[in-house]
C-alpha beads as a LAMMPS data file, in Angstrom:
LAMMPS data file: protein, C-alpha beads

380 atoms
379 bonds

1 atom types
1 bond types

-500.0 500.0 xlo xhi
-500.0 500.0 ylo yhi
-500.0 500.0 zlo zhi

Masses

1 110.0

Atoms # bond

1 1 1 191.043 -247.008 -65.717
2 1 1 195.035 -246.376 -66.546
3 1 1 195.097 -245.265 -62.818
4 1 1 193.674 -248.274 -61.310
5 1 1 195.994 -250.204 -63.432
6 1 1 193.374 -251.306 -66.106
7 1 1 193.995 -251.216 -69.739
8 1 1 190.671 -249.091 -71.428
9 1 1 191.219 -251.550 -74.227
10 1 1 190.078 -254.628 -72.120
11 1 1 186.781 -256.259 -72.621
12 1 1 183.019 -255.583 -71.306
13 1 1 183.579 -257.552 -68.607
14 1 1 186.547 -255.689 -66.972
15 1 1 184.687 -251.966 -67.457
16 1 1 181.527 -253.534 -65.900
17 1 1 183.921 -254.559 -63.192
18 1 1 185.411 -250.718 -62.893
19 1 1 181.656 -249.519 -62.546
20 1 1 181.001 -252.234 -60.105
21 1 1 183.964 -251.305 -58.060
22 1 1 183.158 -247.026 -58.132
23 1 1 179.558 -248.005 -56.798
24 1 1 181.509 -249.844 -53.425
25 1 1 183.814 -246.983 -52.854
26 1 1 186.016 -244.195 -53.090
27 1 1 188.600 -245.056 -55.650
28 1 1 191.812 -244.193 -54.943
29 1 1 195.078 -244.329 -56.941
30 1 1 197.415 -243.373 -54.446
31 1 1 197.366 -243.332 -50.025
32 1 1 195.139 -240.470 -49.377
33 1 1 194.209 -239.159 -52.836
34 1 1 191.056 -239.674 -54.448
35 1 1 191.170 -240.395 -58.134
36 1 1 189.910 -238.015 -61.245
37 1 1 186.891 -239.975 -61.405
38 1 1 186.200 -239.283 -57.948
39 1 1 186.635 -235.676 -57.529
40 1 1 184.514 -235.587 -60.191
41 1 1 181.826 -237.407 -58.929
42 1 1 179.392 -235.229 -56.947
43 1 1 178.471 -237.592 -54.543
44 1 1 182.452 -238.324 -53.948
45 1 1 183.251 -234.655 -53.888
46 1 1 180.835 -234.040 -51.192
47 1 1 182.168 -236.814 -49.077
48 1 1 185.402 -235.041 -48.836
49 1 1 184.250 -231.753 -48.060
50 1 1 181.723 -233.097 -45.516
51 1 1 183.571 -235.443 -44.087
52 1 1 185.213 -235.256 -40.075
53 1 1 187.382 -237.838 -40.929
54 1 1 189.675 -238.491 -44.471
55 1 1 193.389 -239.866 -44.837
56 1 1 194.806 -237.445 -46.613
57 1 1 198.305 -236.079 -47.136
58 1 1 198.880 -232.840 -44.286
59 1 1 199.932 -230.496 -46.468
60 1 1 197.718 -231.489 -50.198
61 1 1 195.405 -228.740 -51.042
62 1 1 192.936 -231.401 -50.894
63 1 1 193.185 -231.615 -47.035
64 1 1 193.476 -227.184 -47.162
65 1 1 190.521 -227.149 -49.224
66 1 1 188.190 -229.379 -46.580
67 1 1 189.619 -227.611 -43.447
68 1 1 188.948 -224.268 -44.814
69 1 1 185.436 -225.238 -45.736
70 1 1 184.973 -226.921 -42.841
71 1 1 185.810 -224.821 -39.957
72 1 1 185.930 -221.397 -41.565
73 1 1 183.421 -221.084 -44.457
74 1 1 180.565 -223.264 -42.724
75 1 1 180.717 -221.729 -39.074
76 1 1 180.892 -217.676 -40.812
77 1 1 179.260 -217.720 -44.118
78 1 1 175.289 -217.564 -43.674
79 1 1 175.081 -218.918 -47.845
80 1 1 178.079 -221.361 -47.769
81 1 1 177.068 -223.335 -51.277
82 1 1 179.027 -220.547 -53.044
83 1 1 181.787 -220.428 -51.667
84 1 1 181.444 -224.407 -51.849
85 1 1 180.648 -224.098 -55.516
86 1 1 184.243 -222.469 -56.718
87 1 1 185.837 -225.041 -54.205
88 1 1 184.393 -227.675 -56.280
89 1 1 184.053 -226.383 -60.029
90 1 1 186.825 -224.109 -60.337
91 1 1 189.996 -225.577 -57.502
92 1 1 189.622 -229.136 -56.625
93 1 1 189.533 -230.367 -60.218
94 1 1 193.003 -228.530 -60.817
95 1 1 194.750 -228.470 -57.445
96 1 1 193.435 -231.824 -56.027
97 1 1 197.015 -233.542 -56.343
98 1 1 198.853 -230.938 -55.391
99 1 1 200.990 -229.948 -52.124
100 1 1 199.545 -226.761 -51.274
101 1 1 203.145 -225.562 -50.470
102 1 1 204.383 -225.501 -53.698
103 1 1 201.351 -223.402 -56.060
104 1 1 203.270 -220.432 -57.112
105 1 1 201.662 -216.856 -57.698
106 1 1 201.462 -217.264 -61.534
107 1 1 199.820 -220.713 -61.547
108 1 1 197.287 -218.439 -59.420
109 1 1 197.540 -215.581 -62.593
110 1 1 196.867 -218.357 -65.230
111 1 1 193.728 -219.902 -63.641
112 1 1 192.280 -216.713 -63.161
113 1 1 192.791 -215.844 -66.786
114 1 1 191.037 -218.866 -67.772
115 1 1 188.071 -217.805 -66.098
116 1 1 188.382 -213.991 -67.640
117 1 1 189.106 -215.424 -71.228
118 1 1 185.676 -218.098 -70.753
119 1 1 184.115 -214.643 -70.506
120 1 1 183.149 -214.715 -66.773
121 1 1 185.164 -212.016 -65.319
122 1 1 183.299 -211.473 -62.364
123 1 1 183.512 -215.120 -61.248
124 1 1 187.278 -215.018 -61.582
125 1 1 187.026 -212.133 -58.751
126 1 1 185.121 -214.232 -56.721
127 1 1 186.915 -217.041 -57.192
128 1 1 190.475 -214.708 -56.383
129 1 1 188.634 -213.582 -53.281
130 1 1 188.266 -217.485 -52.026
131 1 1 191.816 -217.888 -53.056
132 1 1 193.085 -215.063 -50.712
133 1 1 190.869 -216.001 -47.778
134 1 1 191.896 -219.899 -48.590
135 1 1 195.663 -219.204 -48.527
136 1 1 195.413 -216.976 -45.332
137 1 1 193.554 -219.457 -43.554
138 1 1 195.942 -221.849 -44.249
139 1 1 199.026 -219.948 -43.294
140 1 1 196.982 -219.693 -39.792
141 1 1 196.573 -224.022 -39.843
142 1 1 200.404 -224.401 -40.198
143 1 1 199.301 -226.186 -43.334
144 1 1 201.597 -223.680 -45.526
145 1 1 204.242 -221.073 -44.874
146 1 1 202.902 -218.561 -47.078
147 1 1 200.304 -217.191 -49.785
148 1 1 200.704 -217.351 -53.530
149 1 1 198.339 -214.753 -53.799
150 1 1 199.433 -211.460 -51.592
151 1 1 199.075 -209.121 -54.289
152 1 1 196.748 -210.438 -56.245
153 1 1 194.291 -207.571 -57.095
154 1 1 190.904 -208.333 -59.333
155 1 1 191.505 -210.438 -62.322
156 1 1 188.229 -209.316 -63.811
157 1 1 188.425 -206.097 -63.726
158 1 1 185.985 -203.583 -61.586
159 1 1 182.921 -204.645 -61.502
160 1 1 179.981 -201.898 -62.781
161 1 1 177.115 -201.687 -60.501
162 1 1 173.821 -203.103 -62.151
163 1 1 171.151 -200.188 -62.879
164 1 1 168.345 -202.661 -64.951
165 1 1 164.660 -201.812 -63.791
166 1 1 161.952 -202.393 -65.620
167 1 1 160.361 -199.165 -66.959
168 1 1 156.812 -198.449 -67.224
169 1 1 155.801 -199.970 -70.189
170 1 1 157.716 -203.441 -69.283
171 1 1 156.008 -203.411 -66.187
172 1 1 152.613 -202.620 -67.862
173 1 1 153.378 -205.120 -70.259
174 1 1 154.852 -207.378 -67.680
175 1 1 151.983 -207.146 -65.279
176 1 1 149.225 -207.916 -67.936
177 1 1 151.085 -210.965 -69.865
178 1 1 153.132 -212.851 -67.088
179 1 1 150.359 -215.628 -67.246
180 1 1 151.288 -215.937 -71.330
181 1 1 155.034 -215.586 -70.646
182 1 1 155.485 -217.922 -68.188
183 1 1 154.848 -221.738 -69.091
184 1 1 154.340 -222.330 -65.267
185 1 1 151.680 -221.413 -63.210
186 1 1 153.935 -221.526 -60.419
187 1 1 156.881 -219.264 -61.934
188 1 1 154.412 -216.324 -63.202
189 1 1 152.955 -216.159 -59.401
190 1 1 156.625 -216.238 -58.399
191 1 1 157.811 -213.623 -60.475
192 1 1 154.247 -211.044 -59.541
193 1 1 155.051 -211.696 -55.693
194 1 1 158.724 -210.947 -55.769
195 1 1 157.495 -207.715 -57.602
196 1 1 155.059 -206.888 -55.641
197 1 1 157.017 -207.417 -52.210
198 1 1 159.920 -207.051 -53.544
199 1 1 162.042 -209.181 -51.276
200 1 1 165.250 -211.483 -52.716
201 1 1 164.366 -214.878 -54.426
202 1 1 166.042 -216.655 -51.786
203 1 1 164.302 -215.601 -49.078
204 1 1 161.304 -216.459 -50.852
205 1 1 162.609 -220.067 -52.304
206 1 1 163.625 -220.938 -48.474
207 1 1 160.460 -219.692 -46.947
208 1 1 157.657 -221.874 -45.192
209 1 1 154.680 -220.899 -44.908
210 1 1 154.614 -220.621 -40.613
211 1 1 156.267 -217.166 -41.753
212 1 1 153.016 -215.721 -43.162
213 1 1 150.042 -214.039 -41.393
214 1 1 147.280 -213.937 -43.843
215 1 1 145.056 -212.631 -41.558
216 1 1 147.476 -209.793 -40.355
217 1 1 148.840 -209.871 -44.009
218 1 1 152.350 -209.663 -42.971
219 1 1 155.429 -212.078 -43.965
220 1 1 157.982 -212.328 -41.104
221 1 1 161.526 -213.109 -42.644
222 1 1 163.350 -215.108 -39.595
223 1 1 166.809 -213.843 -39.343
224 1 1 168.411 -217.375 -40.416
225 1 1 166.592 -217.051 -44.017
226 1 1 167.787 -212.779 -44.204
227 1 1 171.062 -211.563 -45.904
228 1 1 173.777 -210.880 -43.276
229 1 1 171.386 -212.440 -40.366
230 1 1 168.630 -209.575 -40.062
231 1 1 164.972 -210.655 -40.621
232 1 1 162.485 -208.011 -40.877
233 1 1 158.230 -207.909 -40.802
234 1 1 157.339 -207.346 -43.826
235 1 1 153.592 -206.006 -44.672
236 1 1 151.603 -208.132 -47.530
237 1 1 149.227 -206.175 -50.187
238 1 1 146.001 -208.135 -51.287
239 1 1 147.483 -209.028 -54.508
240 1 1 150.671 -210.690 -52.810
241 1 1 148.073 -212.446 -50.181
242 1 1 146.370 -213.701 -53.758
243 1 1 149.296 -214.630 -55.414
244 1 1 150.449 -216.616 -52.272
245 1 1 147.388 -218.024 -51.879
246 1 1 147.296 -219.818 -55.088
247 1 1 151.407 -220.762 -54.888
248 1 1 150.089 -222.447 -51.102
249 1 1 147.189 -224.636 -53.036
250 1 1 149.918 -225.660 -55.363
251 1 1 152.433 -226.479 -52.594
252 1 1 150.024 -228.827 -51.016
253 1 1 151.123 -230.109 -47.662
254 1 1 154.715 -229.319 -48.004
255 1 1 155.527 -226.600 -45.698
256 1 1 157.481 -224.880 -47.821
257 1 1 156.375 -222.084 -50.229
258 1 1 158.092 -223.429 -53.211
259 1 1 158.510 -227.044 -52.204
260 1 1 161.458 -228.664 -54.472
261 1 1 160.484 -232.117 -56.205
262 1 1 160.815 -233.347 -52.237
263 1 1 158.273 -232.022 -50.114
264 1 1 160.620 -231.873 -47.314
265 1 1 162.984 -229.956 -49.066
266 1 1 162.915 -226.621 -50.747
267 1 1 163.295 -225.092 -53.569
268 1 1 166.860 -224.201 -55.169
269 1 1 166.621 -220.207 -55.621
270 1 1 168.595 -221.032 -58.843
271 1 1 165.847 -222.445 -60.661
272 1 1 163.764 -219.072 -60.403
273 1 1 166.516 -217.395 -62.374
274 1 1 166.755 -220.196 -64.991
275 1 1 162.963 -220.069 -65.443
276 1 1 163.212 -216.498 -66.605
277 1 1 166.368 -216.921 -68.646
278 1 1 164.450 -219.531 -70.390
279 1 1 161.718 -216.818 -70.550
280 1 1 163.183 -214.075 -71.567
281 1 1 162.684 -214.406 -75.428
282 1 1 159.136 -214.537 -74.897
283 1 1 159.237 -211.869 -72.741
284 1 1 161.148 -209.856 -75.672
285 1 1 158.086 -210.273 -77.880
286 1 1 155.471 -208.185 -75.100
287 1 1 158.116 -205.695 -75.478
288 1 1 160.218 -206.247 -71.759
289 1 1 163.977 -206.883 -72.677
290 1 1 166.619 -208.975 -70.903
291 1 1 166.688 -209.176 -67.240
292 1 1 167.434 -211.009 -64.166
293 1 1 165.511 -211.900 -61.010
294 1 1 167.378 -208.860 -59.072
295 1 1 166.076 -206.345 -61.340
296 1 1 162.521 -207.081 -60.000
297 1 1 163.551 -205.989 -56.617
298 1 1 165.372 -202.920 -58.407
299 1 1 162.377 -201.856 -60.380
300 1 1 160.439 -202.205 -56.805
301 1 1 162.765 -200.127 -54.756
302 1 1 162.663 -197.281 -57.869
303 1 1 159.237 -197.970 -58.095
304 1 1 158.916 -196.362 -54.781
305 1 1 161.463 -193.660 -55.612
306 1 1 158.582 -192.894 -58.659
307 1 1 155.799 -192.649 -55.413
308 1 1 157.309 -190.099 -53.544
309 1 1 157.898 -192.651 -50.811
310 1 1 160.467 -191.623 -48.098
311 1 1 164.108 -193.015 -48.961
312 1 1 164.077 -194.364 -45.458
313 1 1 161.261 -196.057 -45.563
314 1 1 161.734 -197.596 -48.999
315 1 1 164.933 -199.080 -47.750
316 1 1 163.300 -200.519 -44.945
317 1 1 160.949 -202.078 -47.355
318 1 1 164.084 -204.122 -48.884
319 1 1 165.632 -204.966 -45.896
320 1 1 168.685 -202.619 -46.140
321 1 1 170.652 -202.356 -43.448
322 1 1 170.766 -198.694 -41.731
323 1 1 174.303 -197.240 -40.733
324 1 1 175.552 -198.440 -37.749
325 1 1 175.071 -195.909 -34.934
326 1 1 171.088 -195.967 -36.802
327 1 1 170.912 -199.666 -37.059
328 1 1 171.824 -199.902 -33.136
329 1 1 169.696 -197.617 -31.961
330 1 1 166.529 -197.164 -33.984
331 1 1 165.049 -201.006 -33.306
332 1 1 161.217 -199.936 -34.567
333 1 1 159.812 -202.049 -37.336
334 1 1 158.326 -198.978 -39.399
335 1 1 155.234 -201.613 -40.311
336 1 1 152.984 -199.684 -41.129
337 1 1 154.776 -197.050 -42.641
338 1 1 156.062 -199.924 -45.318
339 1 1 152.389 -201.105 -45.219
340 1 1 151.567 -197.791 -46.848
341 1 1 154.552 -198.073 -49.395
342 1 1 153.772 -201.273 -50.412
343 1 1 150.204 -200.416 -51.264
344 1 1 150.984 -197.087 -53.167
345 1 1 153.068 -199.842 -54.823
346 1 1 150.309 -202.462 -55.197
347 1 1 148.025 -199.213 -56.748
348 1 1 150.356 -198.271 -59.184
349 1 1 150.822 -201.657 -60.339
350 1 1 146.761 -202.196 -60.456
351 1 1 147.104 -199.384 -62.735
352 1 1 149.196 -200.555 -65.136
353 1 1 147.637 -203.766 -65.258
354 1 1 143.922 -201.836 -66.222
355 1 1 145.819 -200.288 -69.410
356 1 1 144.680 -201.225 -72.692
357 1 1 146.607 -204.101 -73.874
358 1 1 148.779 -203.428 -76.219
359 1 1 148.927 -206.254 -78.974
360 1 1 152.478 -207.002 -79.810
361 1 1 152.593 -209.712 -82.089
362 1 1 149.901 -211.893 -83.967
363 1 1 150.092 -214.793 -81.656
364 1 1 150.290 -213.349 -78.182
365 1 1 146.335 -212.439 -78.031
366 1 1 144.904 -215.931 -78.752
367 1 1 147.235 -217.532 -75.942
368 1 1 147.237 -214.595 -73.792
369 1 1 143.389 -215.473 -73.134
370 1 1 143.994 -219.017 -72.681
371 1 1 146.770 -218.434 -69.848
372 1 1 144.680 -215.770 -68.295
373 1 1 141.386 -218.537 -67.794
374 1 1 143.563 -220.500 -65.814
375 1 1 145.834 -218.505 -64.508
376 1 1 143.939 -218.674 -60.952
377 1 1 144.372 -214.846 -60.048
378 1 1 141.520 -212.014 -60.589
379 1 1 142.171 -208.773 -61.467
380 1 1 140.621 -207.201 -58.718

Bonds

1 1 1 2
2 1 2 3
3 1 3 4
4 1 4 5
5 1 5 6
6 1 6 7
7 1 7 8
8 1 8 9
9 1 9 10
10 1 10 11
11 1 11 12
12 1 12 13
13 1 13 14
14 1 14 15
15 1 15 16
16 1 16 17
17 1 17 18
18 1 18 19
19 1 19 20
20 1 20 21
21 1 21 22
22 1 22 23
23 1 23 24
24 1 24 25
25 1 25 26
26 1 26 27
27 1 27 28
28 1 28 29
29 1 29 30
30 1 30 31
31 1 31 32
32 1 32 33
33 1 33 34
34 1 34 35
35 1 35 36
36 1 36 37
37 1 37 38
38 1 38 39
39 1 39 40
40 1 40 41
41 1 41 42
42 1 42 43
43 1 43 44
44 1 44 45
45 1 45 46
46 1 46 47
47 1 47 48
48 1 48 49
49 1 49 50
50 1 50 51
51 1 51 52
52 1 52 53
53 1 53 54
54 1 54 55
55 1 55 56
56 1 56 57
57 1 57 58
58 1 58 59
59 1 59 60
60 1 60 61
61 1 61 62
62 1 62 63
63 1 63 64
64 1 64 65
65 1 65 66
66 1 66 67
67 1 67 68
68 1 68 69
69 1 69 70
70 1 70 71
71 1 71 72
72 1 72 73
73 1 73 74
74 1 74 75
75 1 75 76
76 1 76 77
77 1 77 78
78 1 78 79
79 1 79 80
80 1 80 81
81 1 81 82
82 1 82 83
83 1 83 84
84 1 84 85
85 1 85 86
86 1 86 87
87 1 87 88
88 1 88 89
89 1 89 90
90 1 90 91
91 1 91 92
92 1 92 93
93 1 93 94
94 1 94 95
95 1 95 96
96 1 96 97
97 1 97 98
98 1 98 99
99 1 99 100
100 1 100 101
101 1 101 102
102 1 102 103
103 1 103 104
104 1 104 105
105 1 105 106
106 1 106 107
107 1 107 108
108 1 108 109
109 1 109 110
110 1 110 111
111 1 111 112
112 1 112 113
113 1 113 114
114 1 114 115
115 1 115 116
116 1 116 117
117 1 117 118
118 1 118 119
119 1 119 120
120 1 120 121
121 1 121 122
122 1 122 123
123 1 123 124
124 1 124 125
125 1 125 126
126 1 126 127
127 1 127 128
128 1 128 129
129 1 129 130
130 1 130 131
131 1 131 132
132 1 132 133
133 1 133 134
134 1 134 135
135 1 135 136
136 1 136 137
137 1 137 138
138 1 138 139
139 1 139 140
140 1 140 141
141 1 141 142
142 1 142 143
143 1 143 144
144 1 144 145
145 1 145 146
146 1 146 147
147 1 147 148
148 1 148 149
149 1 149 150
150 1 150 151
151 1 151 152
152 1 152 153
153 1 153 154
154 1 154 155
155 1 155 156
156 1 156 157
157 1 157 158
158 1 158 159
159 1 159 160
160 1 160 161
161 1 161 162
162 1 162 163
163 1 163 164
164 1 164 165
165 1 165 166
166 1 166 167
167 1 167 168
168 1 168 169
169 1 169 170
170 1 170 171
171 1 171 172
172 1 172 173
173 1 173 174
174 1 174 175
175 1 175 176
176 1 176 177
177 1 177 178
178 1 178 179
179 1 179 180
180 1 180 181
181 1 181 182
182 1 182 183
183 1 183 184
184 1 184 185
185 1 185 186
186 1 186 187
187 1 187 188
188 1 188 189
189 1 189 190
190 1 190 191
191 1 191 192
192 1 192 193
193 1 193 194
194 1 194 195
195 1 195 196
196 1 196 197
197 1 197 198
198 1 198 199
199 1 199 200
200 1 200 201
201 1 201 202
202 1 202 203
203 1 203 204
204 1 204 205
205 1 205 206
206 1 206 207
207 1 207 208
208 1 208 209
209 1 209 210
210 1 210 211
211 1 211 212
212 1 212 213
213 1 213 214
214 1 214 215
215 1 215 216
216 1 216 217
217 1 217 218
218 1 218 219
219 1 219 220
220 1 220 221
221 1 221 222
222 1 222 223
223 1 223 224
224 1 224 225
225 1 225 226
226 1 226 227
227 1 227 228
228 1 228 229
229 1 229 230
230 1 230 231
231 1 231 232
232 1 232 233
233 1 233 234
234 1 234 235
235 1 235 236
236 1 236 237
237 1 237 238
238 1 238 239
239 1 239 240
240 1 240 241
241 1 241 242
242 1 242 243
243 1 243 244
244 1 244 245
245 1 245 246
246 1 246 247
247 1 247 248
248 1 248 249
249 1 249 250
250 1 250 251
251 1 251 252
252 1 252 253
253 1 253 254
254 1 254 255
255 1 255 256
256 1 256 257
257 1 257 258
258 1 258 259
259 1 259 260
260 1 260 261
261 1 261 262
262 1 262 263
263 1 263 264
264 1 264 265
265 1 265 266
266 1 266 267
267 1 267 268
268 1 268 269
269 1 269 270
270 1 270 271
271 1 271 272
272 1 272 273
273 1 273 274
274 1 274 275
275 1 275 276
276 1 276 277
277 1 277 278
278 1 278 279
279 1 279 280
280 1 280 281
281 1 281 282
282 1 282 283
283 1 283 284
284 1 284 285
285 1 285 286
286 1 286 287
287 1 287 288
288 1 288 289
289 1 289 290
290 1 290 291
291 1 291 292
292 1 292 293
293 1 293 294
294 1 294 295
295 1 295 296
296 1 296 297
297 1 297 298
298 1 298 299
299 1 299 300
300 1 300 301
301 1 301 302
302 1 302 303
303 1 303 304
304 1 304 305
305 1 305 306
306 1 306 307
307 1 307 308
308 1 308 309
309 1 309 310
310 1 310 311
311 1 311 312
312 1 312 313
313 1 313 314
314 1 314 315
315 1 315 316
316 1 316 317
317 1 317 318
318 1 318 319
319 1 319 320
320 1 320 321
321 1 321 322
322 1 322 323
323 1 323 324
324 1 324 325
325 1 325 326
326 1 326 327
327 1 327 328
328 1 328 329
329 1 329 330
330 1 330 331
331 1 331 332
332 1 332 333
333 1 333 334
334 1 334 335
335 1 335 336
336 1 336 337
337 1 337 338
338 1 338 339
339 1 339 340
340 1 340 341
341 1 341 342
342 1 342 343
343 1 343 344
344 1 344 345
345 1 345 346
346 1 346 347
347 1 347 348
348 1 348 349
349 1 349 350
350 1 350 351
351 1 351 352
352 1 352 353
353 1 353 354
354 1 354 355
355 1 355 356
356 1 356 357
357 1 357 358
358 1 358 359
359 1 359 360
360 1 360 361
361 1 361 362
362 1 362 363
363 1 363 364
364 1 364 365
365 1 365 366
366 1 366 367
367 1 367 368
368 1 368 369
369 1 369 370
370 1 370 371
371 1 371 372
372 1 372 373
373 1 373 374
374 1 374 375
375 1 375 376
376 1 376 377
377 1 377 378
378 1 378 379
379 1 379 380
């Protein structure tokens, strides 16, 4: 309000006005800027990134930011919302005003920190890896002379590889209380078909349902929804046909797999990792301790390790890329050698699943057989 030249202590009538006035357009407090209010406003902050068009200053980082997004990040990165994400969340809000000419290497070093000290030091190397690429592209725009950031290295450290996979007895208990864990009916079949596939959760949150062959029991990931742009076939067991099955009834007629509250539109693949973070403490009490949506695609790949199946193959299974001179010469899908995998996979789950139960705590056995008379699955 002090930047649109309204005093805060004014009556009802002039911050009804103010609201009024936000809802007609984008509020600006200088030629070409857009106000605090409106680079916070998600709706307002798209319209500048989006947009062909915007008066803004040559040189602001405002005008860097929306090139660089525009004709660098959208026509080369397949998954562009991340990228998008640090643009928004972690540089507009502190660069927006600025003249991208004259950030200096330890305003750089200081944001970085902040991220580090919040206690996210892997974001701040992501978000020092957009900063490099940002900066270079901009020296190539004419929009500034030179980076800030030439020798900026990884503020948050090296990053350890993750080695979480569910052993055994998570998976046994995992397997045979998912329908108790889960307060959805829709995240526990989530969860049992990316471990029984196991494919990423955002191939599966993008997916439509044109991509599966029930009758030939395969699931044909088109090269637009596949990290780095290479779809595979990949072979279905029963119990992924029956889990799908059941997630296709509760789709209705959207064509997506995991339609979002729009039909038309689907699912965020965020919202299958908050639904197990929001899971995990009831997880902890069936004895399976903290983990993340990627470790059920872990514990699948060292599942198959555990059956003897080929390294080759298993790979295949997750969609790894081969080396180079392999990848451009060896084109064969391998179905039905990952058909086999998959169902030495499928067995050993079955397995598990016929165990005696073991009874963790007082309260899991009453609900346990309430979740599994609806839970919609057999276990056939």
């Amino acid at each position: 309000m002090l930047q649109r030249g309204i005093d805060p202590r004014g009556s009802n009538r002039a911050l009804a006005g103010v609201n009024r006035n936000r809802r007609q357009a984008i509020p600006r407090h200088r030629k070409g800027t857009l106000s605090n209010d409106a680079i916070r406003n998600t709706d307002e902050f798209d319209r500048l990134l989006d947009a062909s068009s915007l008066e803004l200053d040559p040189f602001s980082f405002q005008r860097l930011a929306r090139e660089y997004y525009r004709r660098y990040v959208l026509p080369n990165r397949k998954v562009p919302g991340y990228t998008r994400r640090i643009l928004k969340s972690e540089l507009l809000p502190v660069w927006k005003d600025r003249d991208a000419r004259t950030i200096k290497p330890r305003e750089v070093i200081e944001l970085l920190d902040t991220v580090v000290d919040r206690g996210s030091p892997v974001m701040a190397n992501r978000i020092a890896a957009v900063v490099k690429q940002l900066f270079l592209y901009g020296i190539q725009r004419a929009i500034v002379e030179d980076s800030p950031v030439k020798l900026l290295g990884k503020p948050g450290g090296k990053e350890r590889p993750k080695k979480r996979a569910l052993t055994a007895d998570e998976m046994q208990a995992f397997v045979q209380n998912i329908d108790w864990v889960c307060r959805s009916r829709r995240h526990a079949r989530v969860l049992m078909v990316l471990l029984l596939t196991p494919q990423r959760r955002g191939e599966l949150s993008v997916a439509e349902w044109k991509e599966f062959d029930f009758d030939e029991r395969t699931w044909r990931i088109p090269d637009e929804h596949a990290k780095a742009g290479r779809g595979h076939t990949l072979p279905l067991s029963d119990w992924a046909i029956a889990e799908l099955k059941v997630l296709k009834h509760m789709a209705a007629r959207s064509r997506f797999v995991l339609p979002a509250t729009h039909p038309d539109q689907p699912a965020d693949p965020k919202l299958i990792s908050r639904s197990v973070a929001r899971s995990l403490k009831r997880f902890k009490k069936i004895g399976v301790d903290t983990f993340t949506v990627h470790d059920l695609r872990r514990t699948g790949r060292t599942g198959l390790a555990r059956l003897k199946v080929s390294r080759d193959i298993a790979e295949r299974v997750l969609n790894h890329a081969p080396d180079k001179i392999e990848g451009t010469y060896d084109v064969f899908d391998y179905l039905d050698e990952k058909r086999v995998a998959l169902t030495l996979w499928e067995d050993y789950l079955r397995q598990l699943k016929a165990l005696p139960r073991v009874q963790l705590t007082p309260e899991v056995p009453v609900r346990l057989a309430r979740a599994a008379s609806t839970s919609g699955i057999t276990d056939t």
